[in-house]
N, C-alpha and C positions, 0 to 999 in steps of 0.2 A: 415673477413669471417663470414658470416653467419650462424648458427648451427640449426640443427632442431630444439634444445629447444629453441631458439631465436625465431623461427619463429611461436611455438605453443604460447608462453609468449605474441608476437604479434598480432598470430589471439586469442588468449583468449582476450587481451584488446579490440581489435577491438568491437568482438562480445557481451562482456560485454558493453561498450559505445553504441552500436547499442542498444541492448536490452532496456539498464540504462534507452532509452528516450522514450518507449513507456508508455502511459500514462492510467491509470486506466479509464475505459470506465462509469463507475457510478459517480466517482469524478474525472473529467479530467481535475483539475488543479495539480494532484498528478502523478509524476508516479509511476512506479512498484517500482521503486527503494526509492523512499521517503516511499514508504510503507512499504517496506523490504520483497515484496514478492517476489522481485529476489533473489534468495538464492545464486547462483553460477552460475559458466560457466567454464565449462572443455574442453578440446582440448587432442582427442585423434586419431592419425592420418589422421590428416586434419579434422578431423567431431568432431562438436562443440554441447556437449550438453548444454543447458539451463535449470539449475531446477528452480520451481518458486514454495510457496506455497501457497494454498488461504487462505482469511485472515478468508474464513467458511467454512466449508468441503464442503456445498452445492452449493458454489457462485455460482453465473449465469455467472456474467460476465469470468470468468476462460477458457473457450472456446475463448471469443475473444479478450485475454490477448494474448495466446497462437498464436494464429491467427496472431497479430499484430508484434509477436515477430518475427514468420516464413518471415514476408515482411520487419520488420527493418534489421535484419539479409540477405536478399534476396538484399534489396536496399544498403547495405553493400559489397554488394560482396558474401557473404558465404552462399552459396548452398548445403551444404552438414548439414544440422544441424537435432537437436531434441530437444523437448521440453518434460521436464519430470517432471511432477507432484509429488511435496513431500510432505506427511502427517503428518511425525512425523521428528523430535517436532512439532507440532503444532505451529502455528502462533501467535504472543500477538505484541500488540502493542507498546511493550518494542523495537521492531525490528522498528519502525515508525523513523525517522533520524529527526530533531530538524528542517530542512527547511521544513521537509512535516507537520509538527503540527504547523508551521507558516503560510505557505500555507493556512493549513485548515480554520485558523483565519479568517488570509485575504479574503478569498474566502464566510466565511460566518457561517461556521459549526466549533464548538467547539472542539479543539483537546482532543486525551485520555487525563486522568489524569493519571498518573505513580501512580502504587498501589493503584488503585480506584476499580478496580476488586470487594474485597472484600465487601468494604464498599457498594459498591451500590447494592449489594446482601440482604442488611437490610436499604436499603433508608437511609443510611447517607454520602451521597455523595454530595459536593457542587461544580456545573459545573458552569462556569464564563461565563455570556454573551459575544456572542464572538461582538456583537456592541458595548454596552457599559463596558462592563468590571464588570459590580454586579454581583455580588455571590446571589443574592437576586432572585434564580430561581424555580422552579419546574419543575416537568416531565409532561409531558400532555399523551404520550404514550410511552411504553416501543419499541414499533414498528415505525421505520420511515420509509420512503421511500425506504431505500434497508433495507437488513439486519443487518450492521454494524452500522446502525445510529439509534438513541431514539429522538423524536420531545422534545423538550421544551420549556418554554415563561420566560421571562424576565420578573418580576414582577415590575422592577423601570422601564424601555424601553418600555415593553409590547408587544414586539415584540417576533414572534416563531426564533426558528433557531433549526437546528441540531443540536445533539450531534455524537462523531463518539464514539461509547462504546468502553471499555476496556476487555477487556481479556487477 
């Protein structure tokens, strides 16, 4: 026999796995979940919230995180849902899962460094090319292309890549 909490435990999995696979719209070899910006999924009579936070209070992309989550959950079955926006705690990328900072590698852009936060507040921070692998880097701008990323160049390679900064 089947019990309601059997069936909330169910649709919470369901709709966490639906969510899990939508994918960050700025860096879409990540998803939300390699990010760690899925925070939860609760199931309370039949209606399924999703909280997610962003990885910048101001992201852009956050509207069509949100968006994607409402159609994976929709293409799932579950029509009755919300998506809820959380602020605090705040986001770090201590919450980033070890496949999404491999990901980032592979894809091209240098992942956080764990407890780099601080150092790179005083320029003593050494990001590893994510081509070749030299620590032998510099910053070119503290601003990249979105807001989570810093450009850099490879001094033994010479080539740019991203960084995805720390917080």
């Amino acid at each position: 026999m089947v019990t309601v909490s059997d069936h909330a435990v169910d649709l919470r999995q369901l709709a966490w796995d639906a969510a899990a696979c939508v994918v960050d719209p700025e860096i879409p070899v990540l998803t939300i979940a390699d990010l760690g910006v899925l925070r939860d999924v609760t199931v309370h009579d039949d209606a399924v919230e999703v909280s997610i936070t962003p990885t910048y209070s101001g992201c852009p992309a956050m509207n069509m995180i949100a968006l994607e989550i409402e159609v994976a959950l929709a293409k799932a079955g579950i029509r009755n849902a919300r998506i809820h926006t959380v602020l605090s705690p705040a986001w770090t990328t201590d919450w980033m899962s070890e496949e999404g900072r491999a990901k980032l590698k592979a894809y091209g852009i240098a992942p956080p460094q764990a407890g780099g936060g601080r150092r790179a507040l005083f320029g003593e921070q050494q990001v590893a090319c994510p081509q070749c692998g030299s620590t032998d880097t510099e910053v070119l701008s503290e601003f990249g292309s979105t807001s989570c990323k810093a450009l850099w160049r490879c001094k033994s390679c010479r080539e740019p890549f991203d960084y995805f900064k720390c917080h």
